[in-house]
CHARMM internal coordinates of N, CA and C (Angstrom, degrees):
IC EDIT
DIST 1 N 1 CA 1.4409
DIST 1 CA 1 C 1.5312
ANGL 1 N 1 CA 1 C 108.07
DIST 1 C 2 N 1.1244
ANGL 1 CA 1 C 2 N 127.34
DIHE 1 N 1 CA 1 C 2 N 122.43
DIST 2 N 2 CA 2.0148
ANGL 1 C 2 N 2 CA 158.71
DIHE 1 CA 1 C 2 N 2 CA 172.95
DIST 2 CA 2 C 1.4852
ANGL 2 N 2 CA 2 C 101.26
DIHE 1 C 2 N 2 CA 2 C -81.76
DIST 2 C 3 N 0.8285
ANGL 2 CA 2 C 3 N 138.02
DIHE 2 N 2 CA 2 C 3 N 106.17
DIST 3 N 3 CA 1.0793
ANGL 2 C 3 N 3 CA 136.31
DIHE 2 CA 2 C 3 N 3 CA 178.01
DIST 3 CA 3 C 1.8821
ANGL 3 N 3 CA 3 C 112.76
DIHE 2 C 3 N 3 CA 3 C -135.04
DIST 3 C 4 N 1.0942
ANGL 3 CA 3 C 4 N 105.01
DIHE 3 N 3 CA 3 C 4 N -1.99
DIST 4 N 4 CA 1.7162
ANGL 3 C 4 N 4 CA 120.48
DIHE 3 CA 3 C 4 N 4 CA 173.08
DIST 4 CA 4 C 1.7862
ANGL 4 N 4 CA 4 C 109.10
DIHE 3 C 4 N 4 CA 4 C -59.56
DIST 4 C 5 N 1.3668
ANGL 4 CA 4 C 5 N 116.10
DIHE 4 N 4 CA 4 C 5 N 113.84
DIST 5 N 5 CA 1.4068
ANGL 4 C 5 N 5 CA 103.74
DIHE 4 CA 4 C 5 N 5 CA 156.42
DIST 5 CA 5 C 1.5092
ANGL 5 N 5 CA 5 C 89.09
DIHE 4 C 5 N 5 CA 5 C 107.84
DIST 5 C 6 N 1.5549
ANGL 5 CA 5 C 6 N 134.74
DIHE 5 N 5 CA 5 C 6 N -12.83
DIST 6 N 6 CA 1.0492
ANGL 5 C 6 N 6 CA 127.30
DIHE 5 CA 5 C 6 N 6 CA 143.11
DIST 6 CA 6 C 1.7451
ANGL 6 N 6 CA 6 C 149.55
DIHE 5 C 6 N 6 CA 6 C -55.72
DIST 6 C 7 N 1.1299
ANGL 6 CA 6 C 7 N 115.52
DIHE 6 N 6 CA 6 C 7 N 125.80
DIST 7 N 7 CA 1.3883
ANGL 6 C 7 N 7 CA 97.45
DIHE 6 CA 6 C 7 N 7 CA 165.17
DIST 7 CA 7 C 1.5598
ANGL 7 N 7 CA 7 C 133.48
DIHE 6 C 7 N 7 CA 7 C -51.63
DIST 7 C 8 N 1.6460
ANGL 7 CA 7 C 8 N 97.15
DIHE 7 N 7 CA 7 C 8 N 136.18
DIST 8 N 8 CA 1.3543
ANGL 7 C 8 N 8 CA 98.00
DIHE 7 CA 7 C 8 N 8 CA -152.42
DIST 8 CA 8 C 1.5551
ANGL 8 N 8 CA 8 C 105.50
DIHE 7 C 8 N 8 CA 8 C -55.32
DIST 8 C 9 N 1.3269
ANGL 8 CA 8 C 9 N 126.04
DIHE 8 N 8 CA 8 C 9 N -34.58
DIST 9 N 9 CA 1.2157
ANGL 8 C 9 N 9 CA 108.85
DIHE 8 CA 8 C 9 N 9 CA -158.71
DIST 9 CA 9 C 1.4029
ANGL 9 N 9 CA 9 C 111.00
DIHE 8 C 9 N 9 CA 9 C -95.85
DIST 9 C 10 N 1.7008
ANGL 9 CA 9 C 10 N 121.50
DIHE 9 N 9 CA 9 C 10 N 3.52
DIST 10 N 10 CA 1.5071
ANGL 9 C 10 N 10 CA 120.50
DIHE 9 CA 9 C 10 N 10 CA 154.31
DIST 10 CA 10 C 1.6197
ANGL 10 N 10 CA 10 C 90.89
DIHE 9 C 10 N 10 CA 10 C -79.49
DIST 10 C 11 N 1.1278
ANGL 10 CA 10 C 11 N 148.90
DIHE 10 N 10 CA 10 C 11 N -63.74
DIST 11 N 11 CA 1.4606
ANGL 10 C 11 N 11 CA 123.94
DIHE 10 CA 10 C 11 N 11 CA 165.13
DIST 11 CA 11 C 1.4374
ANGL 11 N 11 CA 11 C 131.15
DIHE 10 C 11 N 11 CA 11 C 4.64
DIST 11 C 12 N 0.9813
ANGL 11 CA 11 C 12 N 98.79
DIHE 11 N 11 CA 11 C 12 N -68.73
DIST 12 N 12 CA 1.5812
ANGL 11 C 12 N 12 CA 117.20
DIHE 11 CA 11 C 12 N 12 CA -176.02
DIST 12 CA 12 C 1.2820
ANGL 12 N 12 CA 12 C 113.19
DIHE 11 C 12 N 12 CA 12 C -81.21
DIST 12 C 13 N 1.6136
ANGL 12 CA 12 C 13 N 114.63
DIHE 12 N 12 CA 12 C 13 N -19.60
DIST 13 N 13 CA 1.6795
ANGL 12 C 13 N 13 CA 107.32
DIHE 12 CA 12 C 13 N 13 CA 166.98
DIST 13 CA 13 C 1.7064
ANGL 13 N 13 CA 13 C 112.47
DIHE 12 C 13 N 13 CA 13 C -79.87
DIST 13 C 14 N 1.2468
ANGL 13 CA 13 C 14 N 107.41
DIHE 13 N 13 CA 13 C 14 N -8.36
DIST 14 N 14 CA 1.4805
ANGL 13 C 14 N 14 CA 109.12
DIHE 13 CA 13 C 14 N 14 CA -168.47
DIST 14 CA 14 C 1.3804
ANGL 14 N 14 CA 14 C 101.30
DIHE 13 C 14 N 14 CA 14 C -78.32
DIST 14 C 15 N 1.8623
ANGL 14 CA 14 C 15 N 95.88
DIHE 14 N 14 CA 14 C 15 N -57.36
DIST 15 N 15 CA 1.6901
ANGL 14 C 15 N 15 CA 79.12
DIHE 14 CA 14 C 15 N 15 CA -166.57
DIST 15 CA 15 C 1.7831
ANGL 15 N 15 CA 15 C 117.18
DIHE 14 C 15 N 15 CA 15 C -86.50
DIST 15 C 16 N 1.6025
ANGL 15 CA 15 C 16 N 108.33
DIHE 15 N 15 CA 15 C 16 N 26.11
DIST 16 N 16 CA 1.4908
ANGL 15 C 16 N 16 CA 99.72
DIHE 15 CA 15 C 16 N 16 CA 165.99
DIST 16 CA 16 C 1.9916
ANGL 16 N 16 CA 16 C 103.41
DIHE 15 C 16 N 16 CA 16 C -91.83
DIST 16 C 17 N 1.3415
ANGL 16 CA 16 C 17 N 96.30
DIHE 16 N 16 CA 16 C 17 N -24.30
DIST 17 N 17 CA 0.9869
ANGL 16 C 17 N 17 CA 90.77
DIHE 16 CA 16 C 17 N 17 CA -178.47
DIST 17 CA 17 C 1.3674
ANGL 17 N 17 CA 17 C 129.28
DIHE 16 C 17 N 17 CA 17 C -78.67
DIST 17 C 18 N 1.5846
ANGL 17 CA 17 C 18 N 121.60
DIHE 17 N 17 CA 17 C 18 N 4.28
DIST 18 N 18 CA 0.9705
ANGL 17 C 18 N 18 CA 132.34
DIHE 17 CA 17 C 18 N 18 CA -174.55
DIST 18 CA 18 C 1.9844
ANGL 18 N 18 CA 18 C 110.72
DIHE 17 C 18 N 18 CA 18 C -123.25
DIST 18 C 19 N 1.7801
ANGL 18 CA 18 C 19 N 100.97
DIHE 18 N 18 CA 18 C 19 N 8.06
DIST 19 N 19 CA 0.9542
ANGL 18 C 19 N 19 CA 115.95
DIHE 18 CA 18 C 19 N 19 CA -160.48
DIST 19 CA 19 C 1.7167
ANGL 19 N 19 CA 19 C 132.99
DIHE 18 C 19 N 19 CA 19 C 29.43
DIST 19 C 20 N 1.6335
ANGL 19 CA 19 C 20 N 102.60
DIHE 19 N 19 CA 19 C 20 N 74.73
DIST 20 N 20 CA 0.9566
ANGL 19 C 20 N 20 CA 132.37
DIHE 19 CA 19 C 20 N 20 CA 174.79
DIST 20 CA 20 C 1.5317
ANGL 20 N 20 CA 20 C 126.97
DIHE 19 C 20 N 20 CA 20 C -108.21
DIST 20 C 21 N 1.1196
ANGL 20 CA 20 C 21 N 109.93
DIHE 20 N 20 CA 20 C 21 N 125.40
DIST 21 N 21 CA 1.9210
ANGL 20 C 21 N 21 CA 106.27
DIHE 20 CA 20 C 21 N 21 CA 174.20
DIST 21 CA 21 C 1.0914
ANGL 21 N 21 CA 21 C 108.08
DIHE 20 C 21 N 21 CA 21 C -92.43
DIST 21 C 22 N 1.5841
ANGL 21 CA 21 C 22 N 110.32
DIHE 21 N 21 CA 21 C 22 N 138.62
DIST 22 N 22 CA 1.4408
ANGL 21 C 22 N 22 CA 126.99
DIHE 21 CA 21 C 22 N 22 CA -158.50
DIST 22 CA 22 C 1.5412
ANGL 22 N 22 CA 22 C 84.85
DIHE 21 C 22 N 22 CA 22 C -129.62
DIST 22 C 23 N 1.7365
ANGL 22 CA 22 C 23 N 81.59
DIHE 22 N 22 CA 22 C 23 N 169.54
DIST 23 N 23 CA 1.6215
ANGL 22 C 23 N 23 CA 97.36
DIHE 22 CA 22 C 23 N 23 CA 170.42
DIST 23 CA 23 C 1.7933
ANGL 23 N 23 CA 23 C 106.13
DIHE 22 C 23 N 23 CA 23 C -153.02
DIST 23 C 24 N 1.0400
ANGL 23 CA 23 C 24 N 130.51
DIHE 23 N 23 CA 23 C 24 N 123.37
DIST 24 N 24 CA 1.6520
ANGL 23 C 24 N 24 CA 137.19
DIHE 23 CA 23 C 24 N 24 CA -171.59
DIST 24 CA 24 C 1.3547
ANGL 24 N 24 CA 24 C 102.47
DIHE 23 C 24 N 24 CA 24 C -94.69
DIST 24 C 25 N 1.5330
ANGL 24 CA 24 C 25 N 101.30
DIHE 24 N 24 CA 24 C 25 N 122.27
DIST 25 N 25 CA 2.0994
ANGL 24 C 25 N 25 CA 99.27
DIHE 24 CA 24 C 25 N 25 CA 167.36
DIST 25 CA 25 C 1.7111
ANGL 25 N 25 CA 25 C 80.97
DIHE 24 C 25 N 25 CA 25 C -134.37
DIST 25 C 26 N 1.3132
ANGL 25 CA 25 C 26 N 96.44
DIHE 25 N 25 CA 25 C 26 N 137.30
DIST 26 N 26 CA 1.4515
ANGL 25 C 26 N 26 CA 122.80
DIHE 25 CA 25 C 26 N 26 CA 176.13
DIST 26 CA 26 C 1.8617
ANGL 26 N 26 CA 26 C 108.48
DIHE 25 C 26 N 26 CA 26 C -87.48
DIST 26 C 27 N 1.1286
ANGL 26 CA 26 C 27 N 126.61
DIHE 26 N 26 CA 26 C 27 N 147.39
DIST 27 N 27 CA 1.3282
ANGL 26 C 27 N 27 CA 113.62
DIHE 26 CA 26 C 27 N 27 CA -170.65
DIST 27 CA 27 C 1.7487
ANGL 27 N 27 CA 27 C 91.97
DIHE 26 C 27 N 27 CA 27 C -145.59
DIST 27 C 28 N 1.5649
ANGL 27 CA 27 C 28 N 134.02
DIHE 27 N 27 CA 27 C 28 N 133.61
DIST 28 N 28 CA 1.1881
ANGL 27 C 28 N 28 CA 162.86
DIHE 27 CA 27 C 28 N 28 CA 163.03
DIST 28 CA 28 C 1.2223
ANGL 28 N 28 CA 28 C 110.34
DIHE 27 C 28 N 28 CA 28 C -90.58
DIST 28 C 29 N 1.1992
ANGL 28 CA 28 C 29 N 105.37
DIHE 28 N 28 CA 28 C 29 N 141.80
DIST 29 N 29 CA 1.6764
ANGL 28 C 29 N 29 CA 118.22
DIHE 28 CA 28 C 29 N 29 CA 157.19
DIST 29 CA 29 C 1.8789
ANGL 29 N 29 CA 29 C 110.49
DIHE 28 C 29 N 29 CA 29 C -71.26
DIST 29 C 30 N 1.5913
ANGL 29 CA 29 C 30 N 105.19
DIHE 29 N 29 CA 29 C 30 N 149.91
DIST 30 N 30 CA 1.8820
ANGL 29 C 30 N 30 CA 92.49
DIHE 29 CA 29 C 30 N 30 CA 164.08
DIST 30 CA 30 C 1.4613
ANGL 30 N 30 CA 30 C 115.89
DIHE 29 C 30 N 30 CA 30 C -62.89
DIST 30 C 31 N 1.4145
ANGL 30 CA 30 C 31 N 99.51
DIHE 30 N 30 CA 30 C 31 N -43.16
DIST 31 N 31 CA 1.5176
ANGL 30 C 31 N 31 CA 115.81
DIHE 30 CA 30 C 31 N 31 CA -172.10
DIST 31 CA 31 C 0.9258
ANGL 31 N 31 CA 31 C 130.07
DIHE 30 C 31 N 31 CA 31 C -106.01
DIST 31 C 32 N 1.8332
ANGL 31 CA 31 C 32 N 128.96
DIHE 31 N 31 CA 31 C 32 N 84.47
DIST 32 N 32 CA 0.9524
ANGL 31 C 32 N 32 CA 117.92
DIHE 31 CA 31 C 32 N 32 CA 179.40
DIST 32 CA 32 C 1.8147
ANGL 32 N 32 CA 32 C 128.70
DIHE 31 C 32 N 32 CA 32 C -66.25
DIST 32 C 33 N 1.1403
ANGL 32 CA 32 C 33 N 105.25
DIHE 32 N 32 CA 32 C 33 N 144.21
DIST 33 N 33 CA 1.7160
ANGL 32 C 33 N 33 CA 95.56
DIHE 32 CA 32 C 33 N 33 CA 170.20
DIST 33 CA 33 C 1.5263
ANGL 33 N 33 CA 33 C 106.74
DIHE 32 C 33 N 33 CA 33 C -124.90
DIST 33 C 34 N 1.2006
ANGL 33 CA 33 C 34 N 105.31
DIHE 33 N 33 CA 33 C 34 N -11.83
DIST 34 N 34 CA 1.6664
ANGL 33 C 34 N 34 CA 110.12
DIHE 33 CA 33 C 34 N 34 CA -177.57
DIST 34 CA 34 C 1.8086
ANGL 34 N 34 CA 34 C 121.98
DIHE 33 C 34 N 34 CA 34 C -117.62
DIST 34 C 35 N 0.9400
ANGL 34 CA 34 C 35 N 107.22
DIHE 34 N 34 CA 34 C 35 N 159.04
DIST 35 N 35 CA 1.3927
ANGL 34 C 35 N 35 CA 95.91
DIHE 34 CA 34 C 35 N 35 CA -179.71
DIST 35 CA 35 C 1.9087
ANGL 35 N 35 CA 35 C 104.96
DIHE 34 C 35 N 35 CA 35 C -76.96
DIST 35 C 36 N 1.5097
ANGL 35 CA 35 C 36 N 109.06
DIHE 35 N 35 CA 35 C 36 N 155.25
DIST 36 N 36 CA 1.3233
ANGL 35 C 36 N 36 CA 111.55
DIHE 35 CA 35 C 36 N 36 CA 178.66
DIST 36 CA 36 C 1.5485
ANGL 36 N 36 CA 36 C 119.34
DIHE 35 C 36 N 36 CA 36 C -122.45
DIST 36 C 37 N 1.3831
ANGL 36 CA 36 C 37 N 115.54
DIHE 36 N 36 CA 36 C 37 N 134.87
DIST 37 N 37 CA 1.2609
ANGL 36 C 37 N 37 CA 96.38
DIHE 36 CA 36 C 37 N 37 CA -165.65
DIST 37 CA 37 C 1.7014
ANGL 37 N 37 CA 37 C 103.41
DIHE 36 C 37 N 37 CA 37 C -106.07
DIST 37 C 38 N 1.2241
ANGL 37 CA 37 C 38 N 98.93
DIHE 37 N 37 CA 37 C 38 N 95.32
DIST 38 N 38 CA 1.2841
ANGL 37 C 38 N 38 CA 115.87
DIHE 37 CA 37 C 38 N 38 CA -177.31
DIST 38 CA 38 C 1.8684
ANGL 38 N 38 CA 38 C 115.10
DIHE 37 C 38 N 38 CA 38 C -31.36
DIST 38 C 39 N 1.4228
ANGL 38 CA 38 C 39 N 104.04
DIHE 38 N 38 CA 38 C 39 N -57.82
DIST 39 N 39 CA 1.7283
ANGL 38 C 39 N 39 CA 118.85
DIHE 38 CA 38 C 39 N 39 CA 178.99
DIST 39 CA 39 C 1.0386
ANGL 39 N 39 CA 39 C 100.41
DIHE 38 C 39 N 39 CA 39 C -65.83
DIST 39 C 40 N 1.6429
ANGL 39 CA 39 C 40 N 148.07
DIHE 39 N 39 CA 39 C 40 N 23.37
DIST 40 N 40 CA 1.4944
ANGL 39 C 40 N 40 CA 142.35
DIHE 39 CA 39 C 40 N 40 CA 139.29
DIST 40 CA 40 C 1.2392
ANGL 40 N 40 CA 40 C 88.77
DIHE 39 C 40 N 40 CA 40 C -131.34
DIST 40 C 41 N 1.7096
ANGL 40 CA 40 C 41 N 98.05
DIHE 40 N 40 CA 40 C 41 N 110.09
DIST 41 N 41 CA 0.9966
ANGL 40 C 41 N 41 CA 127.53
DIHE 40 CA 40 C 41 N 41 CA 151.40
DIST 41 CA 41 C 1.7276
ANGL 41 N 41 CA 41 C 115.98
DIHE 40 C 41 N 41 CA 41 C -100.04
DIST 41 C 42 N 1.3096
ANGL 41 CA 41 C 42 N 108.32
DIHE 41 N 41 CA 41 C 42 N 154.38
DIST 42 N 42 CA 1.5914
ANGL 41 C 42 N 42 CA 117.95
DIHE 41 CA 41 C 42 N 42 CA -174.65
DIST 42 CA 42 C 1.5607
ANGL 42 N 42 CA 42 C 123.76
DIHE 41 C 42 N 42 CA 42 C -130.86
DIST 42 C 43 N 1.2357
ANGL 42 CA 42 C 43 N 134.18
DIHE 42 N 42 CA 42 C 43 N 161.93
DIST 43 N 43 CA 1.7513
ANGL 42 C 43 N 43 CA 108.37
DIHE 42 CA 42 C 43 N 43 CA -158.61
DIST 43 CA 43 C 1.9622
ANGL 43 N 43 CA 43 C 66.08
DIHE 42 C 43 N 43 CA 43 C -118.77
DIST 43 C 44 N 1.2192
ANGL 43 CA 43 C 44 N 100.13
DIHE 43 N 43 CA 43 C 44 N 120.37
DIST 44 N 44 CA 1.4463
ANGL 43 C 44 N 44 CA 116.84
DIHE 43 CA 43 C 44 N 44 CA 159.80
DIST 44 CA 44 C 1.3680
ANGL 44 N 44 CA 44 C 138.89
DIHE 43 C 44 N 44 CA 44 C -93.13
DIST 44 C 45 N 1.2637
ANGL 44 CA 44 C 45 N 104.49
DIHE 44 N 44 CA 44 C 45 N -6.60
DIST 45 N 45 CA 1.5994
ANGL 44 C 45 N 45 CA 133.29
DIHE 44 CA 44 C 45 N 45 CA 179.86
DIST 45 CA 45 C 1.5642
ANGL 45 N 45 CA 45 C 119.03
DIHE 44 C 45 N 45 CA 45 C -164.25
DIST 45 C 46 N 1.1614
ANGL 45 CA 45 C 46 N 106.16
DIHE 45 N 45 CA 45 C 46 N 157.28
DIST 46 N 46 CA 1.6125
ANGL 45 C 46 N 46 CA 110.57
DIHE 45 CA 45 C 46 N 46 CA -170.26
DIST 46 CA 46 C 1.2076
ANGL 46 N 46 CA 46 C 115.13
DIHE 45 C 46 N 46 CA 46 C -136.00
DIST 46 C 47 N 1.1353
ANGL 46 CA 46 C 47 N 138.87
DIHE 46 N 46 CA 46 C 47 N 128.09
DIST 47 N 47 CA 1.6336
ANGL 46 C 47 N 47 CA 124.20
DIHE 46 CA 46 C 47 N 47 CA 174.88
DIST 47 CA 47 C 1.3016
ANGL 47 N 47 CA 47 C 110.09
DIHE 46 C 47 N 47 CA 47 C -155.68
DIST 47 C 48 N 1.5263
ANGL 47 CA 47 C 48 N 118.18
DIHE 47 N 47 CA 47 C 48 N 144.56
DIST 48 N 48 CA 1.5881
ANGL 47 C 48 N 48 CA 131.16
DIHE 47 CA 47 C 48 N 48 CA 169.48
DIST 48 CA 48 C 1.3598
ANGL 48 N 48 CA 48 C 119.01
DIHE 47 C 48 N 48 CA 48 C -81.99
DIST 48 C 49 N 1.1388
ANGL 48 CA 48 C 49 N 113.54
DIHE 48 N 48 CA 48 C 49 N 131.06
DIST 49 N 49 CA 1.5740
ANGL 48 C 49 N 49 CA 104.70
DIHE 48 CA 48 C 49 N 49 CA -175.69
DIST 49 CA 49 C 1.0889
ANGL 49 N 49 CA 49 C 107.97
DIHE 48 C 49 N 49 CA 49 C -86.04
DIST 49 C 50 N 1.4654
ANGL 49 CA 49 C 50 N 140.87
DIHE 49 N 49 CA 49 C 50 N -160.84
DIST 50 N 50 CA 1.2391
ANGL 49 C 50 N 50 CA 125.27
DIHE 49 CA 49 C 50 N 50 CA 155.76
DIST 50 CA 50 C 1.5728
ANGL 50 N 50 CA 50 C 118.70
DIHE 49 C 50 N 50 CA 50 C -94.42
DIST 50 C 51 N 1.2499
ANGL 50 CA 50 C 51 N 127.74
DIHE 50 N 50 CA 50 C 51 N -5.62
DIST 51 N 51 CA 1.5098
ANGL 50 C 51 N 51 CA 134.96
DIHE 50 CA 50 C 51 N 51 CA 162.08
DIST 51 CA 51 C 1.1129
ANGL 51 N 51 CA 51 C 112.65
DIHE 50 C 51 N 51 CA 51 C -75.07
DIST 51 C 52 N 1.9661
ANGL 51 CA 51 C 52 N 123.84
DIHE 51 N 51 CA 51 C 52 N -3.44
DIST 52 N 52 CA 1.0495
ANGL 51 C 52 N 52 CA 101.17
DIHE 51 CA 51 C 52 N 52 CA 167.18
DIST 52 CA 52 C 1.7969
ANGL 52 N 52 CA 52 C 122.87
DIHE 51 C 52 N 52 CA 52 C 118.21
DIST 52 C 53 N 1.8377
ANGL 52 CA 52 C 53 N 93.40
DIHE 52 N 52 CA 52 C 53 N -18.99
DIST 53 N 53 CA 1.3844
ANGL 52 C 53 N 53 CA 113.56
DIHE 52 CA 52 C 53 N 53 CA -161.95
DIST 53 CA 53 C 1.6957
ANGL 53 N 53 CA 53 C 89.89
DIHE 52 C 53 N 53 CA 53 C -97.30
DIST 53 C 54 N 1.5786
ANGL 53 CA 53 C 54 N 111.82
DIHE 53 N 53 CA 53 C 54 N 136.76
DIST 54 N 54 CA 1.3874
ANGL 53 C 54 N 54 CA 114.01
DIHE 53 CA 53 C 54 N 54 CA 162.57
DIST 54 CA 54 C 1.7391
ANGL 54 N 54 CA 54 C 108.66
DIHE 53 C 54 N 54 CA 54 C -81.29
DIST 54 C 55 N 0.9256
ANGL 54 CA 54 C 55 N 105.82
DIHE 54 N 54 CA 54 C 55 N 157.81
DIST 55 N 55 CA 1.5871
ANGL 54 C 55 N 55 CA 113.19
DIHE 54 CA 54 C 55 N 55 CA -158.64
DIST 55 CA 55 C 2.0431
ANGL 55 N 55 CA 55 C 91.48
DIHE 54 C 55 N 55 CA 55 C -143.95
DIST 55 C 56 N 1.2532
ANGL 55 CA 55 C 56 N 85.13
DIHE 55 N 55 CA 55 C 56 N 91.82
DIST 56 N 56 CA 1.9653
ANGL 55 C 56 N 56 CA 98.39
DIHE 55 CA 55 C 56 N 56 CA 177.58
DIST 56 CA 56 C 1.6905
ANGL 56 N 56 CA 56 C 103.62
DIHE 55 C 56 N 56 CA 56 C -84.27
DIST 56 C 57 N 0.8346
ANGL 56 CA 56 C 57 N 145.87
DIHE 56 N 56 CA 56 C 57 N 131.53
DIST 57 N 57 CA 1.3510
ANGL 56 C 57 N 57 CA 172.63
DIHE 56 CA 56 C 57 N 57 CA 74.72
DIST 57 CA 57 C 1.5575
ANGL 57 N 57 CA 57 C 118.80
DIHE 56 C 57 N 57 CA 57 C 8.38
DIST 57 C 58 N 1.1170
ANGL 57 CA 57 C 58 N 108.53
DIHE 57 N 57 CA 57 C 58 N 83.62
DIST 58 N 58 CA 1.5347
ANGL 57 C 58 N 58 CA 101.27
DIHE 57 CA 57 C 58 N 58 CA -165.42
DIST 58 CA 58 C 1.8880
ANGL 58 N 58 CA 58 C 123.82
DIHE 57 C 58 N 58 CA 58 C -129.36
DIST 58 C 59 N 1.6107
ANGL 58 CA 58 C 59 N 117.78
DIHE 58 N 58 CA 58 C 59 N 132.50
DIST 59 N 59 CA 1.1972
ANGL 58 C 59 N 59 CA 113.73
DIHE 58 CA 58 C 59 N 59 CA -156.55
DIST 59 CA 59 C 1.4190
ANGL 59 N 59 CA 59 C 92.18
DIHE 58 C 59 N 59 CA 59 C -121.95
DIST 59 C 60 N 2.1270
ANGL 59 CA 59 C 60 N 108.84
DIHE 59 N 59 CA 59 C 60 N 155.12
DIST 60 N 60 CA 1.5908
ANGL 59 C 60 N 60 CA 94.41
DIHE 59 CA 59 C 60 N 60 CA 173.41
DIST 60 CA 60 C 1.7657
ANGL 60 N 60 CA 60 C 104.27
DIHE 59 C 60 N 60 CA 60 C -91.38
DIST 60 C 61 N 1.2998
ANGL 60 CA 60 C 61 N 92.85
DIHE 60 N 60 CA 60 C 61 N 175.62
DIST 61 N 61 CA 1.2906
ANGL 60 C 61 N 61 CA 89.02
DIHE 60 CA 60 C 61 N 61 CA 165.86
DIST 61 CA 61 C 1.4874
ANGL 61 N 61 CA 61 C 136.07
DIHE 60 C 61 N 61 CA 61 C -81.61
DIST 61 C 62 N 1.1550
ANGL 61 CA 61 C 62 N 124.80
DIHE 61 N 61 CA 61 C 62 N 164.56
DIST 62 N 62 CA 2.1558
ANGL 61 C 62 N 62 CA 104.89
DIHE 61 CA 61 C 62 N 62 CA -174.08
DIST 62 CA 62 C 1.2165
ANGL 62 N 62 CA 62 C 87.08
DIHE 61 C 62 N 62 CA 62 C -135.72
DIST 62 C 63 N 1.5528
ANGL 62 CA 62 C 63 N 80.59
DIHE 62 N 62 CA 62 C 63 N 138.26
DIST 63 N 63 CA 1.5780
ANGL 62 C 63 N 63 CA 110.87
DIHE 62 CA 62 C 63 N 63 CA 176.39
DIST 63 CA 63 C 1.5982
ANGL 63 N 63 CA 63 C 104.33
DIHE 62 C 63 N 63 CA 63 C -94.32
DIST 63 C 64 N 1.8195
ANGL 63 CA 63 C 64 N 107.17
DIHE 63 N 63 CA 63 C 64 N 117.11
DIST 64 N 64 CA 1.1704
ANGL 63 C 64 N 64 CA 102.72
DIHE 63 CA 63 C 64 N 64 CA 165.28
DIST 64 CA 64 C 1.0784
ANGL 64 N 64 CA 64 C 141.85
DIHE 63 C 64 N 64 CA 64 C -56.57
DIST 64 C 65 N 1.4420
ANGL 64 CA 64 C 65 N 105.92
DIHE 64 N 64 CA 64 C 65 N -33.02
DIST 65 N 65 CA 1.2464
ANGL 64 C 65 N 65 CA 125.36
DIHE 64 CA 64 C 65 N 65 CA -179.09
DIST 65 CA 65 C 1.7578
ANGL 65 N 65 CA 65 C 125.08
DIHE 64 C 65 N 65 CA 65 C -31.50
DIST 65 C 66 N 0.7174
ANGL 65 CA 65 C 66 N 74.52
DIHE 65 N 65 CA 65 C 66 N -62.90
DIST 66 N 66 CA 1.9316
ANGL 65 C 66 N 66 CA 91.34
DIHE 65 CA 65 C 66 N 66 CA -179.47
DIST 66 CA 66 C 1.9526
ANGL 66 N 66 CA 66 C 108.21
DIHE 65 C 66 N 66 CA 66 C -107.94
DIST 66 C 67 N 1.6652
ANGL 66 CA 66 C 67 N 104.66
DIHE 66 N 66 CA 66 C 67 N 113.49
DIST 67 N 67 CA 1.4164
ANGL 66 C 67 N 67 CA 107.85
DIHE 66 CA 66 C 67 N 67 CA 175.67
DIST 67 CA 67 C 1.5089
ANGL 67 N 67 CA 67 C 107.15
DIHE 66 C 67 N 67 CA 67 C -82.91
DIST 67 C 68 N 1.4895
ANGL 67 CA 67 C 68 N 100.67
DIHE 67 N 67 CA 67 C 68 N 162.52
DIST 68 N 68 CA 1.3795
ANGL 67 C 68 N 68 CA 87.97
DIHE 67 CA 67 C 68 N 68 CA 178.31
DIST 68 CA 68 C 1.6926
ANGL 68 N 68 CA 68 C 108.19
DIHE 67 C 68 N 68 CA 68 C -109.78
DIST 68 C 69 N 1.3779
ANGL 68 CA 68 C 69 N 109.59
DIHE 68 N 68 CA 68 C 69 N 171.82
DIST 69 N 69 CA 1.5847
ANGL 68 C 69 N 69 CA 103.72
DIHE 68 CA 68 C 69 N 69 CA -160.22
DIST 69 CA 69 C 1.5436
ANGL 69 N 69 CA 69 C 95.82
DIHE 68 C 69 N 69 CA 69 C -114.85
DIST 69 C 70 N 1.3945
ANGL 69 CA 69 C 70 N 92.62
DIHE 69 N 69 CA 69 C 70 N 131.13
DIST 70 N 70 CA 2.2625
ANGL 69 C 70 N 70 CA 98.05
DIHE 69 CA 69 C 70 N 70 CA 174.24
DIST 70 CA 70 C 1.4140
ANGL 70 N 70 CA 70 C 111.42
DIHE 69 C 70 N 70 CA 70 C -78.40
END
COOR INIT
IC SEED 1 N 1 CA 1 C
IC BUILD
C-alpha cells in the first residue's frame, strides 16, 4: 500500500480500511515565507514500524500566493 502524496484523510481511510494502525506527525517548515494551508494536509512520507503501526508524515500545503510578513 502507496499512500505518499495523498490526502491525509483519504490516508487514513485507507488504512482503516485495510485495518491498519496508523500514527500522524505533522511536520512545519522553521521558516515560513508563505502562507500554509494547514486544512490540506498531505502524507509526505510513509513508514512501517516494526509493531506494525504505519507512521504518515504529513505536510500542509503553501499557498504561494500570499507571503507572509515578519
Amino acid at each position: 500500500m502507496n499512500i505518499v502524496a495523498w490526502p491525509l484523510e483519504a490516508a487514513i481511510e485507507e488504512c482503516k480500511r485495510n485495518q491498519i494502525a496508523y500514527s500522524v506527525v505533522i511536520t512545519k517548515p522553521d521558516r515560513v515565507k508563505y502562507c500554509l494551508e494547514e486544512r490540506l494536509l498531505y502524507v509526505v512520507r510513509q513508514q512501517m514500524n516494526d509493531n506494525g503501526t504505519c507512521l504518515l508524515t504529513c505536510a500542509a500545503k503553501m499557498g504561494k500566493e500570499e507571503k507572509v510578513h515578519p
